[in-house]
KOLFISE-558535 format. One line per field, with one value per residue (C-alpha): residue in three letters; x negated, y negated, z. Coordinates in steps of 0.25 Angstrom, whole numbers, m for minus. Example, Ala and Ser with C-alpha at 12.3 -4.5 7.8 and 13.67 -1.06 7.14 Angstrom:
BEGIN
residuo (ala, ser)
c1 (m49, m55)
c2 (18, 4)
c3 (31, 29)
***
This chain:
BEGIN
residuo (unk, unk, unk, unk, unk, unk, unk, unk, unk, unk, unk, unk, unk, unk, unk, unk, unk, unk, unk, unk, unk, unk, unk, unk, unk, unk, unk, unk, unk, unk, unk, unk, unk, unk, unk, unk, unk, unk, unk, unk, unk, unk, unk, unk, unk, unk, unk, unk, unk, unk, unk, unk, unk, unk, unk, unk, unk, unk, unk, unk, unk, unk, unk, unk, unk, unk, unk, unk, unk, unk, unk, unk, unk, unk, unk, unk, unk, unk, unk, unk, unk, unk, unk, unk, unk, unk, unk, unk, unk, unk, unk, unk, unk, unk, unk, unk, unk, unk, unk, unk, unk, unk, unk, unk, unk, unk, unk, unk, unk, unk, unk, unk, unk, unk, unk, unk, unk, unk, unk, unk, unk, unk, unk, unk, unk, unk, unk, unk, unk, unk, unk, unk, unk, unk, unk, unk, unk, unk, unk, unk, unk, unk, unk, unk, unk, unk, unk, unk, unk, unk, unk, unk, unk, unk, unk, unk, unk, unk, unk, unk, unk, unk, unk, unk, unk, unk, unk, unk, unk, unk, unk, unk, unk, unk, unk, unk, unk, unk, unk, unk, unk, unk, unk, unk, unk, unk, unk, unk, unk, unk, unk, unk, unk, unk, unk, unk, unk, unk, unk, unk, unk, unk, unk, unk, unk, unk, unk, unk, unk, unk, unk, unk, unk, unk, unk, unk, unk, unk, unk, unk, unk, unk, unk, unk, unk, unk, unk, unk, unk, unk, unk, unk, unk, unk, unk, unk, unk, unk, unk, unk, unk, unk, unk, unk, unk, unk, unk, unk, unk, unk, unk, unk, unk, unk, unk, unk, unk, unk, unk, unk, unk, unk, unk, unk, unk, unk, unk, unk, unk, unk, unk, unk, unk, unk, unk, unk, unk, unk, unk, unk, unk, unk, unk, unk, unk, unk, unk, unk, unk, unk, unk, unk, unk, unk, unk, unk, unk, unk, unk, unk, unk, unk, unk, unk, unk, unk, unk, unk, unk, unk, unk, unk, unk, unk, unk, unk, unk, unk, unk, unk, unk, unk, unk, unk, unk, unk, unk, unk, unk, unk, unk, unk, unk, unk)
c1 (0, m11, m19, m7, m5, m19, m18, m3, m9, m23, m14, m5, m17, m22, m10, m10, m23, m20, m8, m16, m27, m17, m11, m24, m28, m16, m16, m29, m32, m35, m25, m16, m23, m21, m7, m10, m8, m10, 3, 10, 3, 5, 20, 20, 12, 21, 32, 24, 16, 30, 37, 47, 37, 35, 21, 24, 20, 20, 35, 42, 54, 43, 33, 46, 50, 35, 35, 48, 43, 31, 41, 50, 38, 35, 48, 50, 37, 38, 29, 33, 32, 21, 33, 42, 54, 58, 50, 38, 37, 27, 34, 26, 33, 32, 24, 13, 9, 8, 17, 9, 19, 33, 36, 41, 38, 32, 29, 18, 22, 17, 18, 11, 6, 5, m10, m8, m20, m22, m11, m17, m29, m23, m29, m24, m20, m17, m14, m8, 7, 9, 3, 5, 21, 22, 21, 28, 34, 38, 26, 24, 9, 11, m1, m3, m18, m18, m11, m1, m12, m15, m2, 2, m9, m8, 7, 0, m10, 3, 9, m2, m4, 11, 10, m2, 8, 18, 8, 4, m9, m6, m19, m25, m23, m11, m11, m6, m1, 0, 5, 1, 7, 2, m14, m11, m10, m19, m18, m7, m2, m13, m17, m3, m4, m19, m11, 1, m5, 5, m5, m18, m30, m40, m33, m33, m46, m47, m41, m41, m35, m32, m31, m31, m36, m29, m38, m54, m63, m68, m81, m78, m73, m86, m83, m67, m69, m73, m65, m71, m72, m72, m76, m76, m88, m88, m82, m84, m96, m89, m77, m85, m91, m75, m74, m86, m84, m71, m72, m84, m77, m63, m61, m77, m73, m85, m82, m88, m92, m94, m85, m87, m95, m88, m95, m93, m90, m75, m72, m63, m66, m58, m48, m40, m30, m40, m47, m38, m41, m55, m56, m49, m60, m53, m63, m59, m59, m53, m51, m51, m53, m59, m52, m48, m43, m28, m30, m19, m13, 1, m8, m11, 0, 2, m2, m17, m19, m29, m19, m29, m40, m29, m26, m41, m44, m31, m36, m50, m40, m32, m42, m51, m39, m35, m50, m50, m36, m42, m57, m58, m63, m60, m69, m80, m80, m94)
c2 (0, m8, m6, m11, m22, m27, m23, m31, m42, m42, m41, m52, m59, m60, m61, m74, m78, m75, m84, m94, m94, m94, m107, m113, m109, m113, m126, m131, m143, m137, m129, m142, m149, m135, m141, m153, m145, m149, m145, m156, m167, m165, m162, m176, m183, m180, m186, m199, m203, m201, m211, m211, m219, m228, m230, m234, m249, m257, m262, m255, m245, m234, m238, m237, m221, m219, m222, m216, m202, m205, m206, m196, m187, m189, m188, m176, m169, m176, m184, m195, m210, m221, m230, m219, m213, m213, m226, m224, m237, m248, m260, m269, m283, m289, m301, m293, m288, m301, m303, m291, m279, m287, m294, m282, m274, m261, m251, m241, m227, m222, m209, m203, m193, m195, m188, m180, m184, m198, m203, m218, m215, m214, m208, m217, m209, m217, m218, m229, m226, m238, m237, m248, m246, m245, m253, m263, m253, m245, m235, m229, m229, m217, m217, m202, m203, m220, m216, m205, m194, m202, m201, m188, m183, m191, m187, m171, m176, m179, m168, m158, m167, m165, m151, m151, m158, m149, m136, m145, m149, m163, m173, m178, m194, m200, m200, m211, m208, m221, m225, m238, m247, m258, m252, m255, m268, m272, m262, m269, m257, m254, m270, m269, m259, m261, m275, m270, m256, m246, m240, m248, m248, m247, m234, m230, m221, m219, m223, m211, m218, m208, m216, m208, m194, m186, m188, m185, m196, m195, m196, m183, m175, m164, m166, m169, m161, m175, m188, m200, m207, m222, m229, m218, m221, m237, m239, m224, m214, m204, m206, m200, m190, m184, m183, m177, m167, m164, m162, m153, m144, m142, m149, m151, m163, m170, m183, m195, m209, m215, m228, m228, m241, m254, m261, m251, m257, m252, m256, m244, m245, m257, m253, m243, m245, m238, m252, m258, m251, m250, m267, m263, m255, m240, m229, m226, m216, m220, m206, m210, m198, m213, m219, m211, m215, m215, m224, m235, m230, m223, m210, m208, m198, m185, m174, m181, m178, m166, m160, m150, m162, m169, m160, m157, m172, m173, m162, m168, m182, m174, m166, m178, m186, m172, m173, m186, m185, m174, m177, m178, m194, m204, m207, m220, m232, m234)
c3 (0, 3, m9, m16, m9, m13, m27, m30, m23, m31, m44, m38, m38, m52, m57, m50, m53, m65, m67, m61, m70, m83, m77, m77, m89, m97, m88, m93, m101, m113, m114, m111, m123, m134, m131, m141, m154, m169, m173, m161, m164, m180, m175, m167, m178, m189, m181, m174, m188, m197, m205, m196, m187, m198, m194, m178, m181, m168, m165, m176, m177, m181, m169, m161, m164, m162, m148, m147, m150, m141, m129, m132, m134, m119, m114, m121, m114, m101, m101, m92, m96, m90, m86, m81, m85, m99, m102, m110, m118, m114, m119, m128, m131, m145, m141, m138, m152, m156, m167, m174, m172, m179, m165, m160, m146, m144, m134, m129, m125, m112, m106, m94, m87, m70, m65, m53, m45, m49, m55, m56, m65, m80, m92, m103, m117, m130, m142, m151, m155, m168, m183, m194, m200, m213, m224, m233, m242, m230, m230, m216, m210, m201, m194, m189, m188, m182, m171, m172, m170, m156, m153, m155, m148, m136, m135, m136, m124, m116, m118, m114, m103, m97, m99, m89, m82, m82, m77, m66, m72, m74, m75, m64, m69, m77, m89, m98, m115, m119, m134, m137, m148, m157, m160, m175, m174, m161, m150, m144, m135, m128, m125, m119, m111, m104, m102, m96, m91, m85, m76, m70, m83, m70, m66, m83, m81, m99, m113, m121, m134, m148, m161, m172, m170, m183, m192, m197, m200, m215, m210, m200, m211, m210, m195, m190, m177, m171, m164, m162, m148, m145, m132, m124, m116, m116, m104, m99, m101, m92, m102, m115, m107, m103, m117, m123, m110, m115, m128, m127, m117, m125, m140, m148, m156, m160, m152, m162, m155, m168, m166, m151, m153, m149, m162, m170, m183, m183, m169, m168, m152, m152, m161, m154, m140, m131, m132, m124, m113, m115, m114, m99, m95, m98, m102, m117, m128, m143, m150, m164, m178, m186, m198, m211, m224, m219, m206, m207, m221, m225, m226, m210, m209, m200, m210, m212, m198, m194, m182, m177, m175, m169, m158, m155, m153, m145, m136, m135, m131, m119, m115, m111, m104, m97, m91, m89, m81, m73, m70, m54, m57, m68, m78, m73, m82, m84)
***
Protein backbone atom coordinates (compact mmCIF):
# COMPACT_ATOMS: atom_id res chain seq x y z
CA UNK A 1 0.00 0.00 0.00
CA UNK A 2 2.64 2.12 0.73
CA UNK A 3 4.75 1.60 -2.16
CA UNK A 4 1.70 2.81 -4.03
CA UNK A 5 1.17 5.53 -2.34
CA UNK A 6 4.72 6.72 -3.17
CA UNK A 7 4.38 5.70 -6.75
CA UNK A 8 0.78 7.72 -7.44
CA UNK A 9 2.31 10.42 -5.85
CA UNK A 10 5.67 10.41 -7.86
CA UNK A 11 3.42 10.24 -10.88
CA UNK A 12 1.27 12.99 -9.55
CA UNK A 13 4.22 14.68 -9.38
CA UNK A 14 5.57 14.88 -12.88
CA UNK A 15 2.44 15.24 -14.31
CA UNK A 16 2.45 18.51 -12.49
CA UNK A 17 5.82 19.53 -13.13
CA UNK A 18 5.09 18.86 -16.34
CA UNK A 19 2.12 20.94 -16.69
CA UNK A 20 4.03 23.60 -15.15
CA UNK A 21 6.80 23.55 -17.46
CA UNK A 22 4.19 23.42 -20.70
CA UNK A 23 2.67 26.65 -19.37
CA UNK A 24 5.99 28.27 -19.19
CA UNK A 25 7.12 27.20 -22.31
CA UNK A 26 3.90 28.37 -24.14
CA UNK A 27 3.91 31.62 -22.04
CA UNK A 28 7.37 32.67 -23.29
CA UNK A 29 8.08 35.86 -25.27
CA UNK A 30 8.65 34.13 -28.13
CA UNK A 31 6.31 32.26 -28.40
CA UNK A 32 3.94 35.49 -27.72
CA UNK A 33 5.81 37.18 -30.74
CA UNK A 34 5.17 33.76 -33.60
CA UNK A 35 1.74 35.21 -32.84
CA UNK A 36 2.62 38.20 -35.35
CA UNK A 37 1.99 36.19 -38.53
CA UNK A 38 2.43 37.37 -42.22
CA UNK A 39 -0.81 36.29 -43.19
CA UNK A 40 -2.41 39.11 -40.13
CA UNK A 41 -0.71 41.72 -41.02
CA UNK A 42 -1.35 41.15 -44.94
CA UNK A 43 -5.06 40.50 -43.81
CA UNK A 44 -4.97 44.01 -41.82
CA UNK A 45 -3.00 45.81 -44.53
CA UNK A 46 -5.35 45.06 -47.24
CA UNK A 47 -8.00 46.45 -45.21
CA UNK A 48 -5.93 49.78 -43.54
CA UNK A 49 -4.08 50.64 -47.12
CA UNK A 50 -7.42 50.34 -49.37
CA UNK A 51 -9.27 52.72 -51.33
CA UNK A 52 -11.80 52.72 -49.10
CA UNK A 53 -9.23 54.64 -46.72
CA UNK A 54 -8.76 57.05 -49.42
CA UNK A 55 -5.23 57.52 -48.52
CA UNK A 56 -5.91 58.53 -44.56
CA UNK A 57 -4.91 62.17 -45.30
CA UNK A 58 -5.06 64.24 -42.02
CA UNK A 59 -8.75 65.47 -41.13
CA UNK A 60 -10.45 63.81 -43.98
CA UNK A 61 -13.44 61.26 -44.17
CA UNK A 62 -10.75 58.53 -45.24
CA UNK A 63 -8.31 59.58 -42.35
CA UNK A 64 -11.43 59.21 -40.13
CA UNK A 65 -12.57 55.33 -41.10
CA UNK A 66 -8.63 54.63 -40.42
CA UNK A 67 -8.82 55.54 -37.02
CA UNK A 68 -12.12 53.89 -36.81
CA UNK A 69 -10.70 50.49 -37.48
CA UNK A 70 -7.80 51.16 -35.20
CA UNK A 71 -10.22 51.53 -32.28
CA UNK A 72 -12.50 48.94 -33.02
CA UNK A 73 -9.42 46.68 -33.43
CA UNK A 74 -8.63 47.17 -29.77
CA UNK A 75 -11.93 46.91 -28.41
CA UNK A 76 -12.49 43.89 -30.31
CA UNK A 77 -9.15 42.16 -28.52
CA UNK A 78 -9.45 43.91 -25.23
CA UNK A 79 -7.19 46.06 -25.22
CA UNK A 80 -8.17 48.77 -22.88
CA UNK A 81 -7.96 52.60 -23.97
CA UNK A 82 -5.19 55.19 -22.55
CA UNK A 83 -8.36 57.38 -21.40
CA UNK A 84 -10.54 54.73 -20.17
CA UNK A 85 -13.62 53.33 -21.35
CA UNK A 86 -14.39 53.23 -24.71
CA UNK A 87 -12.45 56.48 -25.47
CA UNK A 88 -9.61 56.06 -27.56
CA UNK A 89 -9.20 59.22 -29.44
CA UNK A 90 -6.78 61.93 -28.42
CA UNK A 91 -8.42 64.95 -29.84
CA UNK A 92 -6.53 67.17 -31.88
CA UNK A 93 -8.29 70.82 -32.67
CA UNK A 94 -7.94 72.18 -36.15
CA UNK A 95 -5.98 75.32 -35.33
CA UNK A 96 -3.20 73.36 -34.56
CA UNK A 97 -2.34 72.04 -37.90
CA UNK A 98 -1.94 75.19 -39.01
CA UNK A 99 -4.24 75.64 -41.86
CA UNK A 100 -2.21 72.71 -43.62
CA UNK A 101 -4.83 69.77 -43.10
CA UNK A 102 -8.28 71.85 -44.69
CA UNK A 103 -9.06 73.47 -41.31
CA UNK A 104 -10.24 70.61 -40.12
CA UNK A 105 -9.57 68.39 -36.54
CA UNK A 106 -7.93 65.13 -35.99
CA UNK A 107 -7.28 62.69 -33.48
CA UNK A 108 -4.41 60.29 -32.34
CA UNK A 109 -5.59 56.69 -31.24
CA UNK A 110 -4.29 55.47 -27.90
CA UNK A 111 -4.41 52.13 -26.54
CA UNK A 112 -2.76 50.75 -23.50
CA UNK A 113 -1.57 48.24 -21.73
CA UNK A 114 -1.20 48.67 -17.43
CA UNK A 115 2.43 47.05 -16.14
CA UNK A 116 1.93 44.94 -13.28
CA UNK A 117 5.01 45.96 -11.17
CA UNK A 118 5.60 49.60 -12.35
CA UNK A 119 2.79 50.73 -13.64
CA UNK A 120 4.15 54.58 -13.92
CA UNK A 121 7.18 53.68 -16.30
CA UNK A 122 5.77 53.59 -19.92
CA UNK A 123 7.32 52.09 -23.08
CA UNK A 124 6.07 54.24 -25.78
CA UNK A 125 4.90 52.24 -29.21
CA UNK A 126 4.30 54.24 -32.51
CA UNK A 127 3.49 54.54 -35.54
CA UNK A 128 1.94 57.26 -37.67
CA UNK A 129 -1.76 56.45 -38.64
CA UNK A 130 -2.28 59.49 -42.12
CA UNK A 131 -0.79 59.15 -45.66
CA UNK A 132 -1.16 61.97 -48.60
CA UNK A 133 -5.22 61.40 -49.99
CA UNK A 134 -5.38 61.34 -53.37
CA UNK A 135 -5.19 63.29 -55.92
CA UNK A 136 -6.90 65.86 -58.31
CA UNK A 137 -8.61 63.18 -60.58
CA UNK A 138 -9.38 61.19 -57.54
CA UNK A 139 -6.50 58.68 -57.54
CA UNK A 140 -5.98 57.28 -53.91
CA UNK A 141 -2.15 57.13 -52.38
CA UNK A 142 -2.73 54.31 -50.27
CA UNK A 143 0.24 54.16 -48.54
CA UNK A 144 0.68 50.38 -47.31
CA UNK A 145 4.53 50.84 -46.97
CA UNK A 146 4.39 54.88 -45.56
CA UNK A 147 2.84 53.99 -42.66
CA UNK A 148 0.23 51.14 -43.04
CA UNK A 149 3.02 48.38 -42.39
CA UNK A 150 3.85 50.57 -39.03
CA UNK A 151 0.48 50.31 -38.20
CA UNK A 152 -0.56 46.95 -38.63
CA UNK A 153 2.32 45.81 -36.99
CA UNK A 154 1.88 47.74 -33.95
CA UNK A 155 -1.77 46.64 -33.73
CA UNK A 156 -0.12 42.80 -33.92
CA UNK A 157 2.60 43.92 -31.07
CA UNK A 158 -0.77 44.85 -29.05
CA UNK A 159 -2.33 41.98 -29.62
CA UNK A 160 0.49 39.58 -28.39
CA UNK A 161 1.07 41.75 -25.64
CA UNK A 162 -2.80 41.29 -24.27
CA UNK A 163 -2.41 37.65 -24.74
CA UNK A 164 0.40 37.82 -22.24
CA UNK A 165 -2.04 39.50 -20.55
CA UNK A 166 -4.57 37.13 -20.45
CA UNK A 167 -2.08 34.09 -19.22
CA UNK A 168 -0.92 36.26 -16.45
CA UNK A 169 2.14 37.14 -18.05
CA UNK A 170 1.60 40.81 -18.52
CA UNK A 171 4.68 43.26 -18.76
CA UNK A 172 6.17 44.62 -15.92
CA UNK A 173 5.80 48.38 -17.25
CA UNK A 174 2.78 50.01 -19.25
CA UNK A 175 2.85 50.12 -22.37
CA UNK A 176 1.38 52.77 -24.52
CA UNK A 177 0.17 52.10 -28.73
CA UNK A 178 0.00 55.27 -29.78
CA UNK A 179 -1.25 56.18 -33.44
CA UNK A 180 -0.20 59.53 -34.32
CA UNK A 181 -1.70 61.87 -37.05
CA UNK A 182 -0.44 64.59 -39.18
CA UNK A 183 3.58 63.06 -39.90
CA UNK A 184 2.72 63.80 -43.80
CA UNK A 185 2.49 67.02 -43.41
CA UNK A 186 4.66 68.02 -40.27
CA UNK A 187 4.43 65.55 -37.45
CA UNK A 188 1.87 67.23 -35.88
CA UNK A 189 0.57 64.27 -33.80
CA UNK A 190 3.15 63.43 -32.07
CA UNK A 191 4.37 67.45 -31.23
CA UNK A 192 0.84 67.28 -29.81
CA UNK A 193 1.07 64.76 -27.81
CA UNK A 194 4.69 65.18 -26.05
CA UNK A 195 2.73 68.77 -25.44
CA UNK A 196 -0.35 67.62 -23.91
CA UNK A 197 1.34 64.03 -22.69
CA UNK A 198 -1.34 61.47 -21.24
CA UNK A 199 1.27 59.91 -18.90
CA UNK A 200 4.54 62.06 -17.62
CA UNK A 201 7.48 62.03 -20.67
CA UNK A 202 9.97 61.82 -17.56
CA UNK A 203 8.13 58.48 -16.60
CA UNK A 204 8.34 57.57 -20.63
CA UNK A 205 11.50 55.33 -20.23
CA UNK A 206 11.76 54.79 -24.65
CA UNK A 207 10.21 55.70 -28.23
CA UNK A 208 10.28 52.79 -30.31
CA UNK A 209 8.80 54.56 -33.56
CA UNK A 210 7.96 51.90 -36.91
CA UNK A 211 7.81 53.98 -40.22
CA UNK A 212 7.80 52.11 -42.99
CA UNK A 213 9.09 48.61 -42.58
CA UNK A 214 7.24 46.45 -45.64
CA UNK A 215 9.40 47.00 -48.08
CA UNK A 216 13.50 46.19 -49.24
CA UNK A 217 15.71 48.95 -49.96
CA UNK A 218 17.08 48.85 -53.74
CA UNK A 219 20.37 49.07 -52.43
CA UNK A 220 19.47 45.71 -50.01
CA UNK A 221 18.17 43.81 -52.68
CA UNK A 222 21.39 40.96 -52.59
CA UNK A 223 20.83 41.41 -48.68
CA UNK A 224 16.87 42.25 -47.60
CA UNK A 225 17.21 40.29 -44.28
CA UNK A 226 18.22 43.79 -42.72
CA UNK A 227 16.33 46.90 -41.00
CA UNK A 228 17.80 50.04 -40.38
CA UNK A 229 17.99 51.77 -37.12
CA UNK A 230 18.09 55.60 -36.15
CA UNK A 231 18.91 57.33 -32.93
CA UNK A 232 18.89 54.56 -31.10
CA UNK A 233 22.04 55.31 -29.10
CA UNK A 234 22.06 59.14 -29.12
CA UNK A 235 20.61 59.63 -26.05
CA UNK A 236 20.98 55.89 -24.69
CA UNK A 237 23.94 53.42 -25.34
CA UNK A 238 22.23 51.05 -22.96
CA UNK A 239 19.22 51.40 -25.38
CA UNK A 240 21.13 49.96 -28.83
CA UNK A 241 22.75 47.58 -26.76
CA UNK A 242 18.79 45.94 -25.80
CA UNK A 243 18.46 45.75 -29.14
CA UNK A 244 21.56 44.19 -30.72
CA UNK A 245 21.11 41.67 -27.38
CA UNK A 246 17.63 40.88 -28.75
CA UNK A 247 18.08 40.62 -32.03
CA UNK A 248 20.93 38.29 -31.80
CA UNK A 249 19.31 35.90 -29.31
CA UNK A 250 15.68 35.50 -31.36
CA UNK A 251 15.31 37.34 -34.96
CA UNK A 252 19.20 37.77 -36.97
CA UNK A 253 18.16 40.71 -38.95
CA UNK A 254 21.31 42.53 -39.91
CA UNK A 255 20.54 45.87 -38.04
CA UNK A 256 21.89 48.76 -40.52
CA UNK A 257 23.01 52.27 -38.75
CA UNK A 258 23.49 53.65 -42.10
CA UNK A 259 21.20 56.92 -41.62
CA UNK A 260 21.65 56.90 -37.86
CA UNK A 261 23.65 60.33 -38.15
CA UNK A 262 22.03 63.48 -37.28
CA UNK A 263 23.83 65.26 -40.40
CA UNK A 264 23.22 62.63 -42.54
CA UNK A 265 22.40 64.21 -45.73
CA UNK A 266 18.67 62.88 -45.85
CA UNK A 267 18.00 63.90 -42.18
CA UNK A 268 15.71 60.96 -41.98
CA UNK A 269 16.60 61.34 -38.02
CA UNK A 270 14.56 64.16 -38.02
CA UNK A 271 12.02 63.33 -40.15
CA UNK A 272 9.89 60.78 -38.58
CA UNK A 273 7.38 61.28 -34.92
CA UNK A 274 10.10 59.56 -32.79
CA UNK A 275 11.80 62.89 -33.07
CA UNK A 276 9.44 64.54 -30.93
CA UNK A 277 10.30 62.66 -28.14
CA UNK A 278 13.73 62.45 -28.65
CA UNK A 279 14.07 66.74 -28.60
CA UNK A 280 12.13 65.70 -24.82
CA UNK A 281 15.09 63.66 -23.65
CA UNK A 282 13.33 60.06 -24.55
CA UNK A 283 15.82 57.34 -25.60
CA UNK A 284 14.70 56.49 -29.13
CA UNK A 285 14.72 53.93 -32.09
CA UNK A 286 13.30 54.91 -35.73
CA UNK A 287 12.68 51.61 -37.39
CA UNK A 288 12.86 52.38 -40.98
CA UNK A 289 13.22 49.59 -44.57
CA UNK A 290 14.77 53.30 -46.43
CA UNK A 291 12.98 54.76 -49.54
CA UNK A 292 12.02 52.79 -52.67
CA UNK A 293 10.65 53.67 -55.97
CA UNK A 294 7.03 53.64 -54.73
CA UNK A 295 7.53 55.89 -51.62
CA UNK A 296 4.67 58.84 -51.86
CA UNK A 297 3.30 57.51 -55.28
CA UNK A 298 -0.23 55.68 -56.27
CA UNK A 299 2.03 52.58 -56.41
CA UNK A 300 2.73 52.06 -52.62
CA UNK A 301 -0.01 49.40 -52.36
CA UNK A 302 -0.43 46.30 -49.96
CA UNK A 303 0.46 43.54 -52.61
CA UNK A 304 4.13 45.33 -52.99
CA UNK A 305 4.73 44.54 -49.47
CA UNK A 306 7.34 41.59 -48.53
CA UNK A 307 4.77 40.08 -45.62
CA UNK A 308 7.28 37.61 -44.35
CA UNK A 309 10.07 40.45 -43.79
CA UNK A 310 7.31 42.34 -42.21
CA UNK A 311 6.62 39.97 -39.42
CA UNK A 312 10.23 39.25 -38.81
CA UNK A 313 10.90 42.89 -38.32
CA UNK A 314 7.70 43.32 -36.21
CA UNK A 315 8.90 40.43 -34.06
CA UNK A 316 12.42 41.95 -33.63
CA UNK A 317 10.06 45.56 -32.76
CA UNK A 318 8.00 43.43 -29.69
CA UNK A 319 10.44 41.40 -28.70
CA UNK A 320 12.83 44.54 -27.75
CA UNK A 321 9.65 46.53 -25.99
CA UNK A 322 8.69 43.08 -24.21
CA UNK A 323 12.50 43.14 -22.64
CA UNK A 324 12.47 46.59 -22.13
CA UNK A 325 9.11 46.23 -20.18
CA UNK A 326 10.40 43.60 -18.30
CA UNK A 327 14.17 44.32 -17.54
CA UNK A 328 14.54 44.38 -13.41
CA UNK A 329 15.84 48.42 -14.20
CA UNK A 330 14.91 50.92 -16.88
CA UNK A 331 17.22 51.70 -19.58
CA UNK A 332 19.88 55.00 -18.37
CA UNK A 333 19.93 57.99 -20.38
CA UNK A 334 23.55 58.54 -21.00
Amino acid sequence: MKLFFYLASAMLFLSCNSTSQTTSEKSSNLDYANTITSQSLMEKLYVYAGDEMEGRMTGTSGQKKAVEYIRDFYMANGVASAFGGDNYYQEIPASYFNGRSNNKPSENVLAYIKGSEKPDELIVISAHLDHVGTDSDGNVFNGADDDGSGTVAMMEMAAAFQNAVKDGNGPKRSILFLHVTGEEIGLFGSAYYVENPVFPLGNTVANLNIDMIGRIDPDKKDNPDYLYLIGSNMLSQELQDVSTEVNNKYINLELDYKFDDPNDPNRFYYRSDHYNFAKNNIPVIFYFNGVHEDYHKMTDTPDKIEYDLLAKRSKLIFLTAWELANRDERIKLD
